[in-house]
C-alpha positions as MATLAB code, in Angstrom:
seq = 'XXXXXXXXXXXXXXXXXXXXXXXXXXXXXXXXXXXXXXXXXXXXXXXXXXXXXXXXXXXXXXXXXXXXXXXXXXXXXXXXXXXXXXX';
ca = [
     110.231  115.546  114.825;
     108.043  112.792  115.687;
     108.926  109.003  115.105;
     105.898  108.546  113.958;
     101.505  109.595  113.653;
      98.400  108.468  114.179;
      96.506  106.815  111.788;
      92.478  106.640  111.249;
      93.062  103.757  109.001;
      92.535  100.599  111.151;
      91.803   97.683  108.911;
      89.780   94.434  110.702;
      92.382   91.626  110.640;
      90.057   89.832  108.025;
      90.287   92.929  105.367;
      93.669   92.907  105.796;
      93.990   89.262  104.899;
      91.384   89.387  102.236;
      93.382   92.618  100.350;
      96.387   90.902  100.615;
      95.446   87.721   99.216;
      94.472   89.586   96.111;
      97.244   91.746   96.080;
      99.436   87.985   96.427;
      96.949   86.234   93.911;
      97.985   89.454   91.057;
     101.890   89.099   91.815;
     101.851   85.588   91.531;
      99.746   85.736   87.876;
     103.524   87.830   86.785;
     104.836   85.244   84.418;
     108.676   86.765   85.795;
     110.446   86.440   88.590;
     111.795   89.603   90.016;
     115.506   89.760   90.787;
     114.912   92.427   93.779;
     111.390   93.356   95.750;
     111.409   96.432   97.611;
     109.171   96.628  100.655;
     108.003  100.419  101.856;
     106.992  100.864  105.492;
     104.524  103.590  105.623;
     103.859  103.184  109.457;
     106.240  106.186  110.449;
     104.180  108.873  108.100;
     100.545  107.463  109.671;
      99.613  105.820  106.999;
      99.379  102.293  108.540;
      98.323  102.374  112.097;
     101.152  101.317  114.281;
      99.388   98.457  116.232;
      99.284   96.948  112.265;
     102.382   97.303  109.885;
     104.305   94.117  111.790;
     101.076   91.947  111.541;
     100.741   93.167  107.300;
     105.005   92.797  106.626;
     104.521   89.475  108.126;
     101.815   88.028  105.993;
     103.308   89.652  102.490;
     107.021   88.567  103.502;
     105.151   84.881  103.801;
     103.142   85.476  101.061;
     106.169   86.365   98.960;
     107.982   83.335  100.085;
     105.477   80.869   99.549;
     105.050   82.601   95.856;
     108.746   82.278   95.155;
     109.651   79.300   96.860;
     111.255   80.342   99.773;
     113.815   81.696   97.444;
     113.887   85.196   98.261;
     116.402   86.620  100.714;
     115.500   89.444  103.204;
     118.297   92.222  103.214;
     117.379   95.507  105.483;
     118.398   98.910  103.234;
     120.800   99.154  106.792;
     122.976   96.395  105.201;
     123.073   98.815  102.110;
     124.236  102.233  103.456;
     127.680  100.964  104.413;
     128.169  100.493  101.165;
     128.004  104.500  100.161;
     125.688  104.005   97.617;
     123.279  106.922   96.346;
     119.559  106.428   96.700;
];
């Protein structure tokens, strides 16, 4: 099994910015504040090309923060399978 694909998506730095301003601008119009956000890589299945899923994590997770006031804590799902829980 591979770790991960190709993709033929490649975004410009600049659409990736502008579509996640937008998507930022929507979530912040959300008159609630969420008690847990759950992030979904989609770099291993292709989806998001390789070279870009760091560079588009980094700009929500900052986007996120600066939304909920640098209240929100970051907790890998690692920290969560020690815990035997069912997914």
């Amino acid at each position: 099994m591979k770790d991960s694909y190709s993709s033929s998506r490649q975004s410009t730095q600049q659409e990736i910015e502008t579509k996640m301003e937008k998507f930022l601008f929507d979530i912040s119009r959300i008159k609630h504040t969420p008690k847990v956000i759950t992030i979904c890589r989609s770099r291993l299945s292709g989806f998001t090309p390789i070279d870009q899923w760091k560079y588009i994590e980094k700009i929500l997770i900052e986007g996120l923060r600066s939304i909920y006031s640098n209240s929100i804590d970051i907790t890998p799902m690692s920290a969560f399978h020690s815990l035997n829980l069912d997914f």
